[in-house]
C-alpha positions as CSV (number, residue, x, y, z in Angstrom):
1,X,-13.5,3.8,-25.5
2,X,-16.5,2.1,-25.3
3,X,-20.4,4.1,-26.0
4,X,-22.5,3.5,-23.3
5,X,-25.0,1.6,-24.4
6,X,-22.2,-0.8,-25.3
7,X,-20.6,-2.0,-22.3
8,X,-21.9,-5.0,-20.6
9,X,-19.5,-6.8,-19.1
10,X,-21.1,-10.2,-20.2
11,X,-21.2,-9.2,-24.4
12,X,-18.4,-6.7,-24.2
13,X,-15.3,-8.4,-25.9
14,X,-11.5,-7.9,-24.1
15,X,-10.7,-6.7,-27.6
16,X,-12.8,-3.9,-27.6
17,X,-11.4,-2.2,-24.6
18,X,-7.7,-3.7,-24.7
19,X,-4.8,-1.6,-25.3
20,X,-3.0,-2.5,-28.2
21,X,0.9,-4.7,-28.3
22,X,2.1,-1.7,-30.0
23,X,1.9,0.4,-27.3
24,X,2.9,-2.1,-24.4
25,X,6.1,-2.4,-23.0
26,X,7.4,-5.8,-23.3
27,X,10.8,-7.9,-23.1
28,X,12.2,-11.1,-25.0
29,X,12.7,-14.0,-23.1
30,X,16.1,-14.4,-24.0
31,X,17.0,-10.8,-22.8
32,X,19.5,-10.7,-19.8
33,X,17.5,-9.9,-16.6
34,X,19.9,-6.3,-17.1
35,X,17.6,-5.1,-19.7
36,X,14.4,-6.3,-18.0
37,X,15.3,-4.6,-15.0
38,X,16.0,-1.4,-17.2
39,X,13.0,-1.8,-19.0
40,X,10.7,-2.0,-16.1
41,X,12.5,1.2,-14.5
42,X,12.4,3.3,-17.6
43,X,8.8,2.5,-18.1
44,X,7.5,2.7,-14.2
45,X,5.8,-0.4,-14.2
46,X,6.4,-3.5,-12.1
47,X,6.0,-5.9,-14.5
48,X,6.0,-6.6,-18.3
49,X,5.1,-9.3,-20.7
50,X,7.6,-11.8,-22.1
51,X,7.5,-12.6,-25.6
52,X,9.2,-15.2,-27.9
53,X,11.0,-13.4,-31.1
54,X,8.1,-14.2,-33.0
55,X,5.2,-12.6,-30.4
56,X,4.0,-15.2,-29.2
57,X,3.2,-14.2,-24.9
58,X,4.8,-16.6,-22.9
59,X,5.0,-15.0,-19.2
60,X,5.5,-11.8,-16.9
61,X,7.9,-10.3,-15.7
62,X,8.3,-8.2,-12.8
63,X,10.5,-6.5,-10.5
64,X,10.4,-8.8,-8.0
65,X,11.1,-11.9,-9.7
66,X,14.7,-9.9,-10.9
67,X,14.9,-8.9,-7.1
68,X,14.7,-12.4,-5.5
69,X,16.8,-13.7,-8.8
70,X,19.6,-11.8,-7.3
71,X,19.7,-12.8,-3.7
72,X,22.3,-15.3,-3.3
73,X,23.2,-16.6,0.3
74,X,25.3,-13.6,1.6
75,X,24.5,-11.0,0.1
76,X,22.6,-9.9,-3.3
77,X,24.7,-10.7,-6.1
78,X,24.2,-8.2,-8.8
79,X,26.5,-10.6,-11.6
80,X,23.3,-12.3,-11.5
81,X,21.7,-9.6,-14.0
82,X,24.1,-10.5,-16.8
83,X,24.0,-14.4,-16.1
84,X,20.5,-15.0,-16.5
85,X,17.8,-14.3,-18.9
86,X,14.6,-13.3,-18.7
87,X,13.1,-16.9,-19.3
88,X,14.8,-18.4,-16.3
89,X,12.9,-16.3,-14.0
90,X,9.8,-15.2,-15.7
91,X,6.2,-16.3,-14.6
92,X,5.2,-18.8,-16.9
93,X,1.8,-19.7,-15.6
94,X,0.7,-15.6,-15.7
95,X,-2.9,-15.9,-17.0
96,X,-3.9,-14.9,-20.7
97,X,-6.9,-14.0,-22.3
98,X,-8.5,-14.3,-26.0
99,X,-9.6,-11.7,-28.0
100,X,-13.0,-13.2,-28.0
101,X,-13.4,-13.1,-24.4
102,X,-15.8,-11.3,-22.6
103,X,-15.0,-8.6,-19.8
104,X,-16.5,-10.4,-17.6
105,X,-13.8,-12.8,-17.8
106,X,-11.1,-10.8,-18.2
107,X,-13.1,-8.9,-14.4
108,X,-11.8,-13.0,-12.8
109,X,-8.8,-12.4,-13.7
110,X,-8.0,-9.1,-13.1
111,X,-9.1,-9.6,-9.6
112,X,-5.3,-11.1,-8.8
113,X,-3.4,-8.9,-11.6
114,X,-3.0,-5.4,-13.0
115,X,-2.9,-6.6,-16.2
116,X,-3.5,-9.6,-18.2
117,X,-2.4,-10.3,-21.9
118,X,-4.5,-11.0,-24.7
119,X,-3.6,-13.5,-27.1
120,X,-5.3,-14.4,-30.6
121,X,-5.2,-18.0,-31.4
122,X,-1.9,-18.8,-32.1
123,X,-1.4,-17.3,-28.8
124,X,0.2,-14.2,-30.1
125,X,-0.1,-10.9,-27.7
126,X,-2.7,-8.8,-29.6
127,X,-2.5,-6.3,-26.5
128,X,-3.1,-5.6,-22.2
129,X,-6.1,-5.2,-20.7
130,X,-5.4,-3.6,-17.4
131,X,-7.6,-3.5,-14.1
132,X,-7.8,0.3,-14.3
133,X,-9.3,0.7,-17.7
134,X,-12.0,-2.1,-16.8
135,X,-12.7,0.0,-13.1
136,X,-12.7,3.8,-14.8
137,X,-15.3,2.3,-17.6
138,X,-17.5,0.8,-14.9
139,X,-17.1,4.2,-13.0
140,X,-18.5,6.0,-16.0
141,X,-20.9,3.9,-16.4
142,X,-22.3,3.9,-13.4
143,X,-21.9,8.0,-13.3
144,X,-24.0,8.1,-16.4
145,X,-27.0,6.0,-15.3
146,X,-27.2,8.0,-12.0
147,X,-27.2,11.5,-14.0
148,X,-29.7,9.9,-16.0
149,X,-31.8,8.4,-13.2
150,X,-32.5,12.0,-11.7
């Protein structure tokens, strides 16, 4: 984590504080919704990022989106999960960051999101940064310039 004379949200970079693609769960886009769902059980979360083969990000993924992919107009139609892929229901217009942007950016869009994946400039995930990491640093922060205002 960050010192803290180091953060400031306006000269702090998202890559300094992200959480590396290693360690984030992630499908492929041409995975069958199946293994999506799976993944997002297994893991806890409500949604994942959706990469090409190669890395690049290209969307999110969450629970929802599978839900309503399997609602047909009787009843919910759990074929559906071997059917379709990943890609046909993914959102495609999640927002992204760069590595070289500041936290104060990445504080506009994590407003709407959890999480929000950085990309480097070929638009390959380099990692998360996630709306409770950026809120428990701020919360230290602030901790530490009360205990040293008194």
């Amino acid at each position: 984590m960050l010192e803290a004379k180091e953060f400031d949200l306006a000269t702090t970079l998202v890559k300094d504080m992200m959480v590396d693609a290693e360690k984030v769960a992630h499908v492929q886009n041409s995975n069958p919704l199946e293994h999506a769902l799976l993944v997002l059980t297994k893991t806890g979360y409500n949604a994942v990022p959706v990469l090409d083969f190669h890395g690049i990000f290209e969307g999110v993924i969450s629970k929802s989106n599978i839900i309503e992919a399997m609602f047909g107009l009787e009843r919910i139609e759990l074929e559906r999960l071997d059917s379709q892929t990943v890609m046909d229901v993914m959102n495609d217009q999640a927002p992204r960051l760069h590595i070289n942007d500041t936290l104060e950016e990445a504080l506009h869009e994590l407003i709407d999101y959890n999480f929000v994946c950085v990309v480097d400039d070929d638009e390959v995930m380099q990692g998360i940064i996630t709306r409770r990491q950026l809120l428990k640093q701020y919360r230290n922060e602030y901790y530490k310039s009360r205990q040293k205002s008194s």
